[in-house]
N, C-alpha and C positions, 0 to 999 in steps of 0.2 A: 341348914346347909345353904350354902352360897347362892345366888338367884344368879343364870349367864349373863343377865343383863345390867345387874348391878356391879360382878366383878368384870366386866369389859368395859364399864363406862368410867372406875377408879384404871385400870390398867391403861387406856387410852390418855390418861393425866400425865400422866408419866414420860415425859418428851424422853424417847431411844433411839432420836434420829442418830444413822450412822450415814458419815461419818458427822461428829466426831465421837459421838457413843460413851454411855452410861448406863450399864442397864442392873445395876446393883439395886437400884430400888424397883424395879419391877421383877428382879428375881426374889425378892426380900417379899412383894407383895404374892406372888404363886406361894413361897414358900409358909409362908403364913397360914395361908388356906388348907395347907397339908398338914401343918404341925396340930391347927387347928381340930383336924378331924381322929392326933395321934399319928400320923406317920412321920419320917422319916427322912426328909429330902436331903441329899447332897449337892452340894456348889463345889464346882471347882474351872477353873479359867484359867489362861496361859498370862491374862492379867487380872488386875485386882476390879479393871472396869466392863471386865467381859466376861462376868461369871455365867457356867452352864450348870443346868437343874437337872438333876435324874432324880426319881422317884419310885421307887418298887411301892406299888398301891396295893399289891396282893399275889396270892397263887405262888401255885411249885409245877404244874404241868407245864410241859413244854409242846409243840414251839408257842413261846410267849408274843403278845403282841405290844407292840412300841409306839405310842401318840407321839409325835413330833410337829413340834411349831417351833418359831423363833422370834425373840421379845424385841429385835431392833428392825427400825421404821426406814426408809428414806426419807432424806430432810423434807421439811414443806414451806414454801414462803406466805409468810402468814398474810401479805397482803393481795396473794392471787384468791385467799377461800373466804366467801360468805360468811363464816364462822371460825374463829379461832381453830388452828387444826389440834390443837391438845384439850379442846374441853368437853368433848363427847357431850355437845348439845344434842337432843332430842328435837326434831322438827318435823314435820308432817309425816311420822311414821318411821324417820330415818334416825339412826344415832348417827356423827359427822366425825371424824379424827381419823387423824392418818395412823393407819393400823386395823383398821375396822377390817380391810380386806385380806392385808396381808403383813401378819396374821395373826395379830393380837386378837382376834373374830376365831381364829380356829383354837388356839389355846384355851380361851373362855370354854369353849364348848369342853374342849378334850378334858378340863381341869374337872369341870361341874361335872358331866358324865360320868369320868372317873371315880371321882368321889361319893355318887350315890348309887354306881356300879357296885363299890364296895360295900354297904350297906343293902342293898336290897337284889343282892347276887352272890352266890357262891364262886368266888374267885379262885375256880380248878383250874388255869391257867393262869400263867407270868402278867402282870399290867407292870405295863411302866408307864412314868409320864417323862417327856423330855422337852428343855424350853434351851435355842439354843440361842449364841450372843451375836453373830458375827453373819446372816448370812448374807446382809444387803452390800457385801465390800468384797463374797468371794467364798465367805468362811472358815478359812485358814484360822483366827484363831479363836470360831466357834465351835461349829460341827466337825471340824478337821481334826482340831485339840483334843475333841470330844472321845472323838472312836480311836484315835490314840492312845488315850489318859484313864481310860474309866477305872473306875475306883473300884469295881466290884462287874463280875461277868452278868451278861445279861441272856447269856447262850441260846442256844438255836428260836429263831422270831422271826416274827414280821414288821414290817416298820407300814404305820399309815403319816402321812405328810401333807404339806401342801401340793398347787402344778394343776388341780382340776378343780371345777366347779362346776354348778349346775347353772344352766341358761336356757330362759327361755326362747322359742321360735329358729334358734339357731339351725335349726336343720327342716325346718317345716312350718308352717304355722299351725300355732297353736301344741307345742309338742315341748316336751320338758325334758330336758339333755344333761344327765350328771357326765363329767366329762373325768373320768377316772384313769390320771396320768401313771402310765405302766412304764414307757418313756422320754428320754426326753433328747431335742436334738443338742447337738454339742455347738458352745461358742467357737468362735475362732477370733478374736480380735488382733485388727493387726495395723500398725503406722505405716502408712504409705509418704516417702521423703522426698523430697529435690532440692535444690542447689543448683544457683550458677549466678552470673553477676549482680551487681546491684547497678542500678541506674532509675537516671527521670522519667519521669510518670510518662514525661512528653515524648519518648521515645522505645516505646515499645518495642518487644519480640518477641518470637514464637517460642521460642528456648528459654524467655524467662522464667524461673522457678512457680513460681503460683500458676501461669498459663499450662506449665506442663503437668502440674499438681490437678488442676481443675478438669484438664482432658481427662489425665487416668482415675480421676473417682468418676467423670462422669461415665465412662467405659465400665466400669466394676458393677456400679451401681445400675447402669442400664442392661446387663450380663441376666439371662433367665435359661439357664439349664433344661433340658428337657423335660417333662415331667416326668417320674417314675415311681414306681411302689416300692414301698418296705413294706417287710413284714408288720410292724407295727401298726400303719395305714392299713393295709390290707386286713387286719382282724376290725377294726371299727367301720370300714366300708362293709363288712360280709353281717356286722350287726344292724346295721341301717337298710341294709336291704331285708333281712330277712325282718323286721319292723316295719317295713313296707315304707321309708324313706324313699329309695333308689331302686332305682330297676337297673342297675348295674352291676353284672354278675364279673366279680374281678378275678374268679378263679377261671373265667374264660378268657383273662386279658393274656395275649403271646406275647407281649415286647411289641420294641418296635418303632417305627413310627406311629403307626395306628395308635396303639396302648396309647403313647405320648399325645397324640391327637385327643383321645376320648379322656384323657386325664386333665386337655388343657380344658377341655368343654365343664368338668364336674368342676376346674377349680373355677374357673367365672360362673358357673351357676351357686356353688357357696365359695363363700368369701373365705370363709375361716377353714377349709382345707386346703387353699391354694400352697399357703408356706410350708405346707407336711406334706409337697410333693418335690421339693426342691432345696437346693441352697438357697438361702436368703443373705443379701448384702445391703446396708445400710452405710450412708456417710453420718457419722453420729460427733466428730469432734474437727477444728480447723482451724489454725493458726498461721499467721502470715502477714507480716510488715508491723509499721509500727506510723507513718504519717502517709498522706491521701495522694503526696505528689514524690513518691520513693518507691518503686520495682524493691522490694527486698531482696538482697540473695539468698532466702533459703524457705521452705514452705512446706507443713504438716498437715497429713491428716486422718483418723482414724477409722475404718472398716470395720462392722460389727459383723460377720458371716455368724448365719446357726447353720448348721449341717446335718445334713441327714446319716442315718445308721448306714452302716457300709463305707464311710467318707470317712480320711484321716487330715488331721488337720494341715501336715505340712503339706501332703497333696495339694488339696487345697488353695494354700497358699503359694506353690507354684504353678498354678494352671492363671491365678491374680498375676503375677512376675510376667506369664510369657504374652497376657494379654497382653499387658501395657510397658513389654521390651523395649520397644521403640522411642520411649517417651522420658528413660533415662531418668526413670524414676523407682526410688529402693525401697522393699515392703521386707518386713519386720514382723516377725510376730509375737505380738505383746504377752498373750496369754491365750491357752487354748485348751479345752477337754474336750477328749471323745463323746460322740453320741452314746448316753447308756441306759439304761432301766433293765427291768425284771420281769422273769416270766409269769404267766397267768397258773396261777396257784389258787389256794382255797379260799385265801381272804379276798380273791375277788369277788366270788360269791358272796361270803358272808357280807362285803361290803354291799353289793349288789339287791341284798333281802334285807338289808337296812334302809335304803333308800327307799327300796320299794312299801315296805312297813310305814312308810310316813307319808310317801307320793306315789301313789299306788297304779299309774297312769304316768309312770315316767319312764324312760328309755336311759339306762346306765351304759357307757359305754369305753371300750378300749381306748386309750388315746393317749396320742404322742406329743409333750408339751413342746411349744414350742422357746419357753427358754430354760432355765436350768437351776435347778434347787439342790439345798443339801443332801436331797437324797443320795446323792452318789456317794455320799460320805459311808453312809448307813450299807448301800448296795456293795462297796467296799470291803467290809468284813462280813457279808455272810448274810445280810439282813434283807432278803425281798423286800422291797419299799415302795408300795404304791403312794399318790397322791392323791386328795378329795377335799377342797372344802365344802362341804357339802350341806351350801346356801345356794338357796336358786333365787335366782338373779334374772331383772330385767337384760333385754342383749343388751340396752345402748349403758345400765350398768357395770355390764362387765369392763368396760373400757376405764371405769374409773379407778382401779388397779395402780397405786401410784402415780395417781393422776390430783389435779385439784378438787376436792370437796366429796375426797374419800367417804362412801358412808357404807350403813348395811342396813337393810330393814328389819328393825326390832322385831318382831313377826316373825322373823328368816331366824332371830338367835335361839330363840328357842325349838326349833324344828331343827334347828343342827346341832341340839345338845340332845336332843332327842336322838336323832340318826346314828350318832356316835354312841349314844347309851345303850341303842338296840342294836350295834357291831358289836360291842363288849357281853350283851347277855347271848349274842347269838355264837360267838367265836366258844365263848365257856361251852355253852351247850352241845355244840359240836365235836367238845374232847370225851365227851361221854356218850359218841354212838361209837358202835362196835364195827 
């Protein structure tokens, strides 16, 4: 049987940067691994360069469970990483390509698991394996296609996915944090427009297009909403206190200003709750003129809002319009989903007594991502779909997440073929108590 280390270091070969995407030989490669053992996989794609892999690995009990990863990469410039980003070198502990994180790292795991789940477990419950093609551009015609098109019903399931991962010190020092995404907040991306003359460099005004461009992102982007709870927040805080994190008892919190006050205090004491108490706005793209001594007449530039649950996008994006009224500048929205995820169901647990079966001194916890995976595709038809990749991870690690010089700790890949092996014996197990 397969070694996760050796089919993530052939899979990481395989450039799937999207765009422009190819990922026929990395479906070609999982699918190999399946025929290999006797099964069965099917490929099918809305193109011939974006094929998707389903796999029934075993079982007839229901609800069945659903591994989901997806085979394409964001591009990487080969001259910002230490190491070629396609050759899955091996260096002080690290395997390095882009995909290691996300999530070429979690299909490895899900695939090898799988495969010797079926072997050395009676498979009383549905396995499926699923590798999808599209999700780093949206997934329209990956996971979109996918739950569309299927070729065969996979009926009542659970989907596990990427969106979490384990890190450490993140909430304490010294404390090991699986971050188990239930959901996620919603994008809102939107172009913000101006127009008006065009003139010399040497004769400025406040009504030139890029001046008035520059005010209302700087307005958008310096905009911090209140803090406030969702439901989502509020189950991961009630875990961290009763873990003896926090001494913040949020079912005492009234609203409020107060609330707002003691929520601004938690997000600057951790970092990484602040964004899961609010709208987030970023200036992420900007175009304007074209020589050093020309006012251009016309000036773009694009808004990344994530939203919290309760929040609809065009809302939204008109509370953006009446900030920056006055500035005669037109917001657009490019694309946008709701905040969505799944309620707390059994595979939390099972997820939950996997981790802990391998990190035994770790804290799993509720958590709401903060950007946004195919799950929604899957949540779509019926499919609860949490997220885990369930590698623990240095903190200053985590940031490398489509970042330069992507790696995993070889070390990590086996404890997250592990983690995933003991959900699958543990999910079987569990169709057989009364």
């Amino acid at each position: 049987m397969t070694d996760p280390v050796a089919l993530l270091s052939g899979y990481l070969r395989i450039d799937t940067s999207n765009p422009p995407v190819d990922c026929r030989w990395a479906a070609e490669l999982l699918c190999g691994e399946l025929r290999a053992e006797g099964l069965s996989p099917v490929t099918f794609g809305a193109k011939p360069e974006k094929p998707n892999v389903l796999c029934h690995v075993g079982g007839t009990e229901e609800p069945g469970l659903v591994l989901i990863h997806h085979m394409d990469v964001v591009p990487a410039k080969a001259e910002e990483w230490t190491v070629p980003p396609f050759s899955a070198e091996v260096r002080d502990g690290f395997m390095y390509g882009r995909g290691t994180l996300d999530t070429k790292g979690l299909g490895a795991a899900h695939w090898c698991a799988a495969l010797r789940a079926a072997k050395a477990v009676i498979l009383r419950r549905k396995l499926f394996l699923v590798a999808n093609a599209d999700e780093e551009v949206g997934g329209g015609e990956g996971a979109e296609y996918f739950v569309r098109t299927l070729p065969f019903p996979i009926g009542p399931a659970f989907g596990m996915n990427e969106g979490g991962v384990g890190v450490r010190d993140v909430f304490g020092a010294g404390g090991k944090f699986f971050l188990l995404n239930m959901w996620e907040k919603g994008p809102v991306w939107m172009k913000l427009s101006a127009s008006g003359r065009a003139g010399h460099g040497s004769r400025p005004s406040a009504k030139d297009a890029p001046a008035r461009l520059i005010r209302a992102l700087t307005r958008v982007t310096e905009l911090r909403e209140p803090a406030r709870l969702t439901e989502p927040v509020r189950d991961m805080l009630r875990v961290l206190r009763a873990k003896g994190y926090l001494d913040l008892d949020v079912d005492a919190l009234r609203g409020g200003a107060e609330e707002a006050a003691v929520l601004e205090a938690l997000g600057g004491r951790f970092p990484e709750i602040d964004p899961l108490l609010r709208n987030t706005f970023a200036v992420t793209t900007l175009a304007a003129g074209f020589k050093p001594n020309v006012i251009p007449s016309s000036a773009e530039g694009t808004i990344d809002a994530r939203i919290v649950p309760g929040e609809e996008p065009e809302a939204v994006a008109a509370r953006v319009r009446t900030l920056i009224a006055d500035l005669d500048v037109s917001v657009e929205i490019l694309f946008a989903e709701k905040p969505n995820g799944s309620p707390m169901g059994p595979l939390y647990g099972a997820m939950e007594a996997a981790v802990l079966a391998v990190h035994p001194d770790a804290v799993v916890l509720p958590y709401m991502c903060t950007g946004f995976t195919d799950s929604r595709f899957f949540r779509s038809i019926g499919i609860p779909t949490y997220g885990l990749m369930p590698l623990l991870l240095a903190r200053e690690e985590h940031g490398k997440i489509h970042g330069v010089d992507e790696r995993i700790p070889v070390a990590g890949i086996g404890e997250m073929t592990e983690i995933v092996y003991r959900l699958i014996e543990g999910w079987n197990a569990s169709c057989c108590v009364s």
